[in-house]
C-alpha positions, 0 to 999 in steps of 0.5 A: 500500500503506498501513498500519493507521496510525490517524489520530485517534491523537495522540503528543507525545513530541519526538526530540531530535537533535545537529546539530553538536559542537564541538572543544576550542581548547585542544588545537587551537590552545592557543596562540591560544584566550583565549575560550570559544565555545559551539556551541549543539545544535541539538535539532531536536525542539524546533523546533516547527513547527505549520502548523495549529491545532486538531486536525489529525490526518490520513493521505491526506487528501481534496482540501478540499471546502467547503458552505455556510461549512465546509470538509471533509477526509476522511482514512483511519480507521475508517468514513471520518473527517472533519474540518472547518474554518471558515476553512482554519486551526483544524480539527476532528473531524467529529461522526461517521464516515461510515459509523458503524458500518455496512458495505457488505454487498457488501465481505465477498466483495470483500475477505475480512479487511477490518477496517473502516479505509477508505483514501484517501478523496476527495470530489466534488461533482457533479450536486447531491450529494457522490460519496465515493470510498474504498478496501478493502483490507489491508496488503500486499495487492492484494486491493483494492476502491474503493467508492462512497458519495453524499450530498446533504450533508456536514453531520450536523446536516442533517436530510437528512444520509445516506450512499448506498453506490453499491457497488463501482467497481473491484477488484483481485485477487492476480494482478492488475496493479494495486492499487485504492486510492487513487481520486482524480477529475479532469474533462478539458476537454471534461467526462468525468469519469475517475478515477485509482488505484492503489499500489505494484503496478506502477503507476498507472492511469486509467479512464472513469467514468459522469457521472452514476452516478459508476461505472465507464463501460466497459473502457477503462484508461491506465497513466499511471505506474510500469508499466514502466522504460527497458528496457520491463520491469516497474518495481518503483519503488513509486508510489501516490496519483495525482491529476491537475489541468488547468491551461491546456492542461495536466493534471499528474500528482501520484504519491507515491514510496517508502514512508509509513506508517512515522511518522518513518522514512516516505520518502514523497516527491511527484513530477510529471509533465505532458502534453496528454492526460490519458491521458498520456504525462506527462512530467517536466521532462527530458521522462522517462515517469514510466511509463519512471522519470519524475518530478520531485519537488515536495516532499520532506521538510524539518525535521519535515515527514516524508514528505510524501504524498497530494496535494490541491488546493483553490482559493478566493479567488485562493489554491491550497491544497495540502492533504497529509499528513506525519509529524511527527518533533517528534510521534513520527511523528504524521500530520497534515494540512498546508495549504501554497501551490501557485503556477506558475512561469514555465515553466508548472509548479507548486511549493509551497511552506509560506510565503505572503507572499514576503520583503519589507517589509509593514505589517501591518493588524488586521481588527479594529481597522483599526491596524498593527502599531507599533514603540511609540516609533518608535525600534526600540530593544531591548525596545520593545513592538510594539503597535498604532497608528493607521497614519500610514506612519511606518517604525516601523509597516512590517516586513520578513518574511523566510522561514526555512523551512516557512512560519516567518517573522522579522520585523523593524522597518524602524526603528533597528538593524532588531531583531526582534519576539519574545514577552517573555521567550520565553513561550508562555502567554497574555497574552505580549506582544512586544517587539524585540530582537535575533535569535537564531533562539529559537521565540519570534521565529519566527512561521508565517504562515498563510492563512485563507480570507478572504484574511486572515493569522493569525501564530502563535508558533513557541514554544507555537502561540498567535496574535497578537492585539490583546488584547481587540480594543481599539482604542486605539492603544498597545495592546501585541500579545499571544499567545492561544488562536487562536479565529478571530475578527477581531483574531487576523487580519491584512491584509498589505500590501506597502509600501516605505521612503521613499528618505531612510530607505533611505540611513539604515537600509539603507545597511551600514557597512563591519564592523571585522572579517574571516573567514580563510578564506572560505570555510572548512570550519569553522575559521576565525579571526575577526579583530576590529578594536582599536576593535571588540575594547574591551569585550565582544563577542559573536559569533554564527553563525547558519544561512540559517533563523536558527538559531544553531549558535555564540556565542563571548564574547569581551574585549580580545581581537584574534582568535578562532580557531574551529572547528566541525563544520558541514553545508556552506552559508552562514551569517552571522557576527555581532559585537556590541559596543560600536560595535554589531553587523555581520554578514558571511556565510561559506561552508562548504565 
């Protein structure tokens, strides 16, 4: 069941929200405060978190399809819209609908009300054309039809650019037992070709189809999810967007459960399931029917990605990219298209997951000008430029990545007291350089690493979305690295490469020093006291609390004094306590129960 969500609408108002609130000291220990702490809010709508550039509005994207050099994505919209891409990371608005205006004469007796906004498309390639399969229908109805289109091209500028309309391929009525929406297309390992369907009614089906018409090949139908609970009666668990995928000798069942289409308030969820036959029975990891309740989840909400939904899967270069929809919460609830990584796990089942470089130590290499990234002075010092130099493996040229959630990354130098790359002054404009300085978890030291299509990888600025980029694409060394309007040329690209320190600096830069300082209790349910040693404690000292996705949620100044009582109210975790003064800075992690 899907709603009249246009897809090309776009929205900017952010939601702010308070993720935490702070007591006063001077009522509950009044004997002890000397400090101010400060517990920093959190306004979650201010955390942009882009996954992509250009216009990347999108609900039930296609699976990526690419000809020639373009990659395509068909979304619900008025007569199908298409987007398109050169390189899987900028996208754009394709010059024209599928069907522009037109409509298949035989959808008016089919689906009576039908408005002219196509559902769920998605896209094959087979037989030398494109076979576009799409859905009619109306909110909260199962008065249903999947059609067919076919062309020999996916570009309008072709001169053989046509849509076919093949006619219906299945449908649904009142009484019927399923919903046919949400048509998605699988070949099983001996070649039949067999589609996928179904929403919310009931469950979710399976049926034959013609290799070469593309339509449907007798009467033969699978329920594969949702059709009835453990005590064999009807399920009412509301499931729909089934795609399959084979892998080994394996197929694995993709399906969406609770609700979309409600912007930021949406519920929507991915859920999976496997089995040996690709009619079923798929099987969750606990080995439950996702026909009997089944169903493990693969991706849920996290941060501003709301409602994640409609699953896609495009593999190109050595890369699986997992193509779906989400609701922006920083957006209003704007539907946009995320391209994440999906990967296999030991047991032969897949994950997904926003980040593409696992957390390590990388150099990190224009594919433009052939230099690296470069802690300029190879000191790390605060407020260094990072620029680009003539690669040499010196330490100041290798980074540590770490993930801090939904592909966003820290990046901090392998030299010095190991400070972060940041854009000067926390600018989002163009020309903002970078430099190191201490992390504090700001937008502006938070970069999203995506993958483009030729393996390279483009860093984005969390704080505004302009990539880094060796400015001009000089190709002298020095030249510190700036923040520009992505337009996917090769000096806003990047080869990163895993690396290692030397064992000499491993012993200098990674060995810690014992912290002049402690935390009673650990762990806490939020009120604890610092205790700082008397060398620590001369002169300012500041300490901070950050999350484990290096958001800071308390900073707490303190001079001459020997404790710090704190207490906050904070969501149970763990959290890493850092002092800096004088001596420098330490860190030691907490646990909140």
């Amino acid at each position: 069941m899907k709603s009249s969500y246009t897809s090309v609408s776009t929205h900017s108002q952010s939601a702010g929200r308070v993720a935490g609130s702070f007591r006063s000291a001077a009522t509950a220990w009044p004997r002890w405060w000397g400090g101010l702490c400060l517990l920093v809010l959190l306004l979650l709508g201010s955390q942009r978190s882009f996954a992509l550039q250009g216009n990347d509005n999108c609900h039930d994207p296609s699976s990526i399809i690419k000809e020639g050099n373009k990659y395509w994505v068909f979304t619900t919209g008025t007569d199908i819209y298409a987007m398109f891409s050169y390189d899987l990371v900028t996208w754009q608005s394709g010059p024209r609908s599928v069907f522009n205006g037109t409509r298949p004469a035989w959808i008016a007796s089919r689906v009576p009300g039908f408005a002219g906004e196509y559902w769920a498309p998605e896209c094959v390639y087979r037989n030398g054309k494109y076979y576009l399969y799409y859905s009619v229908s109306t909110f909260g109805s199962n008065v249903s039809a999947i059609g067919l289109a076919t062309n020999v091209t996916l570009d309008p500028a072709n001169p053989n650019y046509n849509w076919v309309d093949q006619g219906e391929v299945v449908s649904s009525g009142s009484s019927s037992a399923i919903n046919a929406i949400d048509p998605a297309i699988v070949t099983d390992a001996a070649g039949a070709l067999w589609m996928t369907y179904g929403s919310f009614f009931k469950g979710l089906g399976l049926i034959r189809l013609d290799g070469t018409t593309g339509k449907r090949s007798g009467t033969s139908f699978y329920w594969l999810a949702g059709n009835v609970d453990a005590a064999g009666t009807r399920n009412n668990s509301p499931s729909e967007a089934p795609y399959i995928v084979r892998n080994g000798s394996y197929y694995y069942l993709f399906i969406n459960k609770s609700a979309c289409c409600k912007g930021s308030s949406s519920t929507y969820y991915i859920q999976i399931g496997r089995s040996t036959s690709i009619t079923g029975p798929y099987l969750d990891k606990n080995g439950v029917d996702l026909n009997r309740n089944g169903g493990t989840t693969l991706i849920a909400t996290s941060g501003n990605y709301v409602g994640p939904g409609h699953a896609g899967l495009f593999v190109e270069n050595g890369a699986n990219y997992f193509s779906h929809h989400y609701y922006d919460s920083n957006e209003n609830g704007r539907a946009r298209l995320s391209v994440g990584n999906m990967g296999w796990d030991a047991a032969a089942w897949p994950f997904i997951t926003r980040d593409w470089v696992a957390s390590g130590l990388y150099t990190l290499t224009n594919q433009s000008t052939g230099k690296v990234w470069d802690a300029w002075g190879c000191t790390g010092a605060q407020f260094q430029p990072v620029a680009q130099g003539t690669s040499s493996s010196v330490n100041c040229q290798k980074w540590r990545l770490t993930p801090v959630g939904n592909g966003e990354y820290r990046i901090n130098s392998a030299v010095g007291a190991g400070l972060a790359a940041e854009v000067v002054g926390g600018s989002s404009t163009n020309g903002a350089k970078l430099q190191l300085n201490n992390y504090t978890g700001a937008t502006s030291q938070r970069f999203k690493i995506e993958r483009a299509n030729n393996g390279g990888y483009v860093l984005s600025s969390i704080n505004g979305n302009r990539a880094v980029e060796v400015p001009a694409c000089s190709t002298t060394a020095g030249v510190t690295l700036a923040l520009y309007d992505y337009l996917a040329n090769a000096c806003q690209r990047w080869t990163i490469s895993a690396t290692a320190l030397a064992r000499t600096a491993l012993a200098t830069t990674q060995t810690p020093s014992p912290a002049p300082f402690s935390v009673s209790p650990n762990p806490s349910q939020g009120r604890f006291v610092v205790e700082l040693g008397n060398e620590l404690s001369i002169g300012l000292v500041t300490v901070t609390l950050t999350d484990m996705q290096g958001r800071q949620v308390l900073t707490c100044p303190s001079v001459g004094q020997t404790s710090l009582p704190i207490e906050a109210r904070l969501q149970a975790g763990l959290y890493v306590l850092q002092a800096r003064g004088s001596l420098g800075t330490f860190t030691q992690k907490i646990v909140v129960e």
